[in-house]
C-alpha positions as CSV (number, residue, x, y, z in Angstrom):
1,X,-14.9,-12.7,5.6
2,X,-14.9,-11.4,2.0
3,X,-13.6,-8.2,1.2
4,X,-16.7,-7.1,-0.5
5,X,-18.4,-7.3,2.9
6,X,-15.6,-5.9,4.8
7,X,-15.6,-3.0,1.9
8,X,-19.4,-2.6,2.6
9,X,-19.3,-2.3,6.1
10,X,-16.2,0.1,6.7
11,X,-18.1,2.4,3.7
12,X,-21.0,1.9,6.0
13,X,-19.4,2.9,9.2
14,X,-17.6,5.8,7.2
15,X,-20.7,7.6,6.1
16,X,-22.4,7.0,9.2
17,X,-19.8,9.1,11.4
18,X,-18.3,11.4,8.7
19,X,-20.8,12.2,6.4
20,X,-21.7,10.9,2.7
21,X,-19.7,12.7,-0.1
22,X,-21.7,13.3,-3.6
23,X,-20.3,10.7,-5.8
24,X,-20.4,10.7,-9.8
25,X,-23.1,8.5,-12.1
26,X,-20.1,6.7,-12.7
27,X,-19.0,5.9,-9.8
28,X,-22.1,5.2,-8.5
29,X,-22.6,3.0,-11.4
30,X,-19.7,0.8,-10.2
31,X,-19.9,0.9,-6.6
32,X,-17.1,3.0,-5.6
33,X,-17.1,4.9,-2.9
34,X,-14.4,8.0,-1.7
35,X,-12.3,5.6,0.3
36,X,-11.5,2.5,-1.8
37,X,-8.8,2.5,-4.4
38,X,-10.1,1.8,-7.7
39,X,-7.1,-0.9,-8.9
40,X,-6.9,-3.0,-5.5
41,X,-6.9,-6.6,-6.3
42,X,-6.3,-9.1,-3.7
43,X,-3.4,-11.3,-3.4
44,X,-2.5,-14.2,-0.9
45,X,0.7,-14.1,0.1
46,X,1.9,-17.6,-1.3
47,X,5.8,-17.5,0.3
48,X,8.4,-16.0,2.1
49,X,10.0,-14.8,-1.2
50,X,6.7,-13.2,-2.2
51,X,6.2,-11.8,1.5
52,X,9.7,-10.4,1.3
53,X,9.1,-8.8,-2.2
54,X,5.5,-7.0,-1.0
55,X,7.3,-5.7,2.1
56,X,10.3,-4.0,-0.2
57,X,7.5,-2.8,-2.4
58,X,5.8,-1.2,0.4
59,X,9.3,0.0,1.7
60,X,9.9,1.6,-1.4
61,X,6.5,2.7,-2.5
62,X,7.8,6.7,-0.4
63,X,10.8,6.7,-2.5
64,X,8.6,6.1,-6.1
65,X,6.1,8.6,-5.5
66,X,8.8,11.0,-5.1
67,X,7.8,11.8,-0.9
68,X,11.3,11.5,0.4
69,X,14.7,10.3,-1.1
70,X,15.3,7.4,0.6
71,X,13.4,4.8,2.1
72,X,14.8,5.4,5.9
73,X,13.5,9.2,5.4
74,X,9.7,8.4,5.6
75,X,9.1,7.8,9.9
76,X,5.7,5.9,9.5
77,X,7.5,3.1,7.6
78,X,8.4,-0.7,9.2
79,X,11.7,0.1,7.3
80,X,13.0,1.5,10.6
81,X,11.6,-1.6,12.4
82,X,13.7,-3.9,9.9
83,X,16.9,-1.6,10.3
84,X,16.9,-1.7,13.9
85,X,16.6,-5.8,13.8
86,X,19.1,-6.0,11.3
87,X,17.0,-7.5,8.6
88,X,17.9,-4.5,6.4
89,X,20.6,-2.0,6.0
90,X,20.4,2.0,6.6
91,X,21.7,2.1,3.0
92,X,18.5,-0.4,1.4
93,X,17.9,0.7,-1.9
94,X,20.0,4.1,-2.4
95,X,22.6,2.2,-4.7
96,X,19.6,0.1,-6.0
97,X,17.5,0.7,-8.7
98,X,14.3,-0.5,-7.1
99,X,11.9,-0.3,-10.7
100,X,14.8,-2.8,-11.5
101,X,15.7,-5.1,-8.9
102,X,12.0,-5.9,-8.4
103,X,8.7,-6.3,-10.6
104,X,6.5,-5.3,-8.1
105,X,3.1,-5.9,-11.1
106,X,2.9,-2.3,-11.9
């Protein structure tokens, strides 16, 4: 299933149960709704290196937008899954300088 389908039917289901917000010509102009990020792009996962580098980025995403400190300090992320298997260490990316270590296409 494309995601422009998939985009059209959760907007769909959205307005449906919680009301229709007033969007902007602009907006309006480009299809956008309230609930879809204006730069998403798709991406198909095309290793285990690249799988390994979207899962830091989305480790580390807390830590950039300045919501906690460290990575281990935000409780709704997998990081404490990955800690607790052993895959990463309590201490992953405090030394680190993230921006550095990885180009995560920002």
């Amino acid at each position: 299933m494309r995601w422009s389908m998939i985009k059209r039917l959760v907007t769909q289901a959205c307005a449906k149960n919680f009301g229709v917000e007033e969007l902007s010509s602009s907006r309006t102009s480009r299809r956008e709704s309230g609930i879809w990020q204006r730069r998403f792009w798709e991406h198909q996962i095309r290793d285990d290196e690249d799988f390994a580098r979207h899962v830091d980025y989305i480790h580390w995403n807390p830590v950039k937008h300045d919501l906690v400190k460290r990575a281990g300090d935000w409780s709704y992320s997998t990081f404490h899954r990955y800690v607790k298997e052993g895959i990463l260490s309590p201490e992953w990316g405090i030394s680190t300088s993230m921006n550095e270590y990885h180009d995560f296409g920002e």
